[in-house]
Each structure stands twice: as structure tokens, then as C-alpha cells.
C-alpha positions as CSV (number, residue, x, y, z in Angstrom):
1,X,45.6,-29.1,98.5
2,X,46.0,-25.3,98.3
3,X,49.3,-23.8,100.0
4,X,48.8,-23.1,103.3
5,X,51.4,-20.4,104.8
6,X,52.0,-19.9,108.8
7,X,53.7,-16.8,109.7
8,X,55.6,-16.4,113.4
9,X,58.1,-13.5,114.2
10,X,61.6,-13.6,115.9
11,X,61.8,-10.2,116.4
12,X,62.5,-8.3,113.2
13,X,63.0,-11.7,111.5
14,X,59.4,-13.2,109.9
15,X,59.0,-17.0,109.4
16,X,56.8,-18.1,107.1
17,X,55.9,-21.8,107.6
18,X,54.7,-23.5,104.0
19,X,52.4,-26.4,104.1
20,X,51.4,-27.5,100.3
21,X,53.4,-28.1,96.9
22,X,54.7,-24.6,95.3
23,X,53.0,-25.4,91.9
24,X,50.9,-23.6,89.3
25,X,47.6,-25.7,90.8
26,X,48.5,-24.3,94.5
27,X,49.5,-20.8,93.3
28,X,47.0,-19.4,91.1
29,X,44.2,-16.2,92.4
30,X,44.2,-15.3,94.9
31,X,48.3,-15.0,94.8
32,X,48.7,-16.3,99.0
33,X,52.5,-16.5,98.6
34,X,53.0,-13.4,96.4
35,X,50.4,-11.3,98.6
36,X,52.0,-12.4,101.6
37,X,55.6,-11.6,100.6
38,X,54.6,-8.1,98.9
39,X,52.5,-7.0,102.2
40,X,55.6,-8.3,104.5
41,X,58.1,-5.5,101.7
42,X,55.2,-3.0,102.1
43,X,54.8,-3.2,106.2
44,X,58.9,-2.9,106.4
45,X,59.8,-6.7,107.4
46,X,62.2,-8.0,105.2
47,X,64.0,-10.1,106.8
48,X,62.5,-13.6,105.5
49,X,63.0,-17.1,106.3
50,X,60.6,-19.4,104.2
51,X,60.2,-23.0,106.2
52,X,60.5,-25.5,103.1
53,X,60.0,-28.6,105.1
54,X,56.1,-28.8,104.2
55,X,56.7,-28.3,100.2
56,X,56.8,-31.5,99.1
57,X,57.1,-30.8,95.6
58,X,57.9,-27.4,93.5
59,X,57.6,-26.8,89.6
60,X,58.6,-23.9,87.4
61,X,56.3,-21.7,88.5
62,X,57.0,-22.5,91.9
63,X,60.9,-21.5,90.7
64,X,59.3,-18.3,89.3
65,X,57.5,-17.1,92.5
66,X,60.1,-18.0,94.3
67,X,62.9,-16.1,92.5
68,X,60.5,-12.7,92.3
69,X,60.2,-13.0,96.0
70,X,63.9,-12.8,96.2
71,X,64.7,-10.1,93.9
72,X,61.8,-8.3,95.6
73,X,62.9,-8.8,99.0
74,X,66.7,-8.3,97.9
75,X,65.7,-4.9,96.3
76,X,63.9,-3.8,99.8
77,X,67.0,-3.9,101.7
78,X,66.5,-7.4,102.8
79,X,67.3,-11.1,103.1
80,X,65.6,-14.1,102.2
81,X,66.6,-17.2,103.6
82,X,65.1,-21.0,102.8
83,X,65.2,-23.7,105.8
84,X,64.4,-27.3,106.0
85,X,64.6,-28.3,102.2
86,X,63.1,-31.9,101.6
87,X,65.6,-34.4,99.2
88,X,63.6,-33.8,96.5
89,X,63.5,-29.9,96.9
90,X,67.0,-30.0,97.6
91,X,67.7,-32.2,94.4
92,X,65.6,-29.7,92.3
93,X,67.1,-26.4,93.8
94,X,70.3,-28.3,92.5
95,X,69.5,-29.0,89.3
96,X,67.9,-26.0,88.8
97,X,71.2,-24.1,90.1
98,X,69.4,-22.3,92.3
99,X,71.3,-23.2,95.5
100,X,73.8,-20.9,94.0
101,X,71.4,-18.1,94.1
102,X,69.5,-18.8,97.7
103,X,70.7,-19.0,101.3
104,X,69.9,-22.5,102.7
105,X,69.9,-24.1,105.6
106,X,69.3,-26.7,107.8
107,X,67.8,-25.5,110.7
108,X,65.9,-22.6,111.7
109,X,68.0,-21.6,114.2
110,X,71.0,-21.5,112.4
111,X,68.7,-19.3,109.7
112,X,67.6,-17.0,112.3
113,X,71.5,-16.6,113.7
114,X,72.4,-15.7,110.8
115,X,69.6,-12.6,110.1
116,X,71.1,-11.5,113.6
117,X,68.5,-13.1,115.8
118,X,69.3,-13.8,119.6
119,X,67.0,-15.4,122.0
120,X,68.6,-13.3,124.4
121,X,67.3,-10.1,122.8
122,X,71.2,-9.0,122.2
């Protein structure tokens, strides 16, 4: 099953929604995840939160992509926040060490609070 990537905004704040393993099978050409990362940098929105909760699996490419869109987004002036993070996600971002590098946490909201967001419009 190819990744599959929803995107809704909060504002200045984009969400994008994965459905679909982050693997070398689901992330070849045409690049969706890089593409959609790259044009979010180019059109100025760079505050991020990628919804993990449909990534059932990740490998090291996965790691790879996922690290460039950081830097990337770091290097724009940005923010890149991850949300949702299955056991098994979690358990690899662990092992992997890179919880230590990325933002996580457990709800959207609490993601979107922390990029500034208020329902309110404050």
C-alpha cells in the first residue's frame, strides 16, 4: 500500500495526516513525502506536525526521510513536530535515539499548543 498523506491547516500550523508504512517500498518516485514537505518550505509553512498514528511500520529509509525533513524544516525557520506514535514507532524512534532529536507528542492538541495554536484565534 503506497503512503497516503492528508494535509489540514490550524492556522499557520499544517498537519499532515500519514496513512501507510514509511519504507523504501512506500517511498520511492514519485517522492509524496519529500515533495510534500519541500513545497510546504517553498510556499512559507513551516510549522509541521506529521500525524504518526497511521505508520504502522518505519525502516531506515523511512529514518532518512524523516531526518532530511527535519533539518529542512529546522533550516527554514521552522518546527517539526511528530504526534500519535504507535508502540512499535515509538520503540524504534527509541532505539534508534531519535526521540532525542524529535518533538513528540501524544495528542494533537497538545502539538498544535505548543506551535502557538489557539482555537480562539489568540
Amino acid at each position: 500500500m503506497a503512503l497516503r498523506i492528508i494535509r489540514r491547516d490550524y492556522g499557520d500550523i499544517t498537519v499532515l495526516e500519514l496513512d501507510g508504512g514509511m519504507t523504501m517500498v512506500n517511498l520511492p518516485n514519485p517522492p509524496l513525502f519529500r515533495d510534500t514537505i519541500d513545497d510546504l518550505i517553498r510556499s512559507q509553512r513551516n510549522k509541521i506536525v506529521l500525524l504518526y498514528e497511521g505508520v504502522p511500520y518505519q525502516d531506515s529509509t523511512g529514518n532518512g526521510e524523516i531526518v532530511r525533513a527535519f533539518t529542512k524544516v529546522r533550516n527554514a525557520g521552522g518546527t517539526l513536530v511528530f504526534v500519535g506514535l504507535t508502540q512499535k514507532i515509538n520503540d524504534l524512534f527509541q532505539i534508534t535515539k531519535l526521540i532525542t532529536v524529535f518533538p513528540v507528542f501524544k495528542t494533537l492538541d497538545e502539538a498544535l499548543s505548543h506551535l502557538g495554536y489557539s482555537q480562539d484565534g489568540v
